[in-house]
C-alpha positions in Angstrom: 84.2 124.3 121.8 83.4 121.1 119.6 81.2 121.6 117.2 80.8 117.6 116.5 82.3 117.8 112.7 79.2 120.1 111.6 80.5 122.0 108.8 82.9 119.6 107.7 81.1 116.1 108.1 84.0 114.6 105.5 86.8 115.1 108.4 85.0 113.2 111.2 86.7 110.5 110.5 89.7 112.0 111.0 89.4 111.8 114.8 89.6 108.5 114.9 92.0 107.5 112.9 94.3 110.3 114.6 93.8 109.2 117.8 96.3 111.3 120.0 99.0 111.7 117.4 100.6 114.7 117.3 101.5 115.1 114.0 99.5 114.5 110.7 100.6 113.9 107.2 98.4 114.8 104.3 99.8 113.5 100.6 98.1 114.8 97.5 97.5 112.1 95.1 97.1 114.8 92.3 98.9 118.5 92.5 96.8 121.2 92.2 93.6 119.2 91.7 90.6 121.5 92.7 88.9 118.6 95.1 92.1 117.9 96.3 92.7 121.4 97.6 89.3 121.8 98.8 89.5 119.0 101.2 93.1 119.6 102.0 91.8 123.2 103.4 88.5 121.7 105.3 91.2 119.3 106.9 93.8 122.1 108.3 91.0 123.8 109.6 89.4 120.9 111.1 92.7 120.4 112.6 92.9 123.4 114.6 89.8 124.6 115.2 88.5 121.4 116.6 91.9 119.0 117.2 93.6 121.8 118.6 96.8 121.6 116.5 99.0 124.5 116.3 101.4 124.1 113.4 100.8 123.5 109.7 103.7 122.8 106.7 102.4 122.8 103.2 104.5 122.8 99.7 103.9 125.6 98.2 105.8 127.4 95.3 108.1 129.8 96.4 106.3 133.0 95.5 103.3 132.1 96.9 105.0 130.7 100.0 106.6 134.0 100.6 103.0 135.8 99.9 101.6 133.7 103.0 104.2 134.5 104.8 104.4 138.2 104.7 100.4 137.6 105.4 100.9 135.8 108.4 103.2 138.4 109.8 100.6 141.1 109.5 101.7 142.3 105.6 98.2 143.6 104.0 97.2 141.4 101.3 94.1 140.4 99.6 93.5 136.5 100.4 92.4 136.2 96.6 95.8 136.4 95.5 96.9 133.3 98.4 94.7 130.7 97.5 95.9 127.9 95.7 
C-alpha cells in the first residue's frame, strides 16, 4: 500500500532517482548531526515501508550496534536507549 510519500514528502524524490536499484547508499556529510539522523531515519523507513527493501547496514558504535541487535532478536529493551 503506497501511501504517495505522505508523511515523508522530503523522500519522494528518492523514487526517482532510485529507479530499480537494489541497493542504496546514504553518506553522512556530518556524524551525529541531529538533521542528519532525522532524515537518515525518514529515509530507511521510506525504504521499506514504501520501496519494499528488506535489508539495512548502518555504522554504528559497537555498543549500540550490539543493543540493536539483541533488540532485533526479540531482547526487551527500551527504544530510548537505541536511538542515535
Amino acid at each position: 500500500m503506497h501511501r504517495m510519500d505522505g508523511d515523508r514528502p522530503d523522500c519522494g524524490p528518492v523514487r526517482e532517482m532510485i529507479g530499480g536499484a537494489r541497493l542504496v547508499a546514504f553518506s553522512e556529510a556530518m556524524h551525529l548531526a541531529r538533521e542528519t539522523l532525522a532524515f537518515r531515519n525518514r529515509l530507511f523507513r521510506y525504504l521499506v515501508e514504501e520501496l519494499g527493501f528488506t535489508a539495512i547496514a548502518i555504522e554504528s558504535g559497537l555498543t549500540g550496534g550490539q543493543l540493536l541487535h539483541d533488540y532485533v532478536l526479540g531482547a526487551p529493551s527500551d527504544m530510548a536507549t537505541l536511538k542515535a
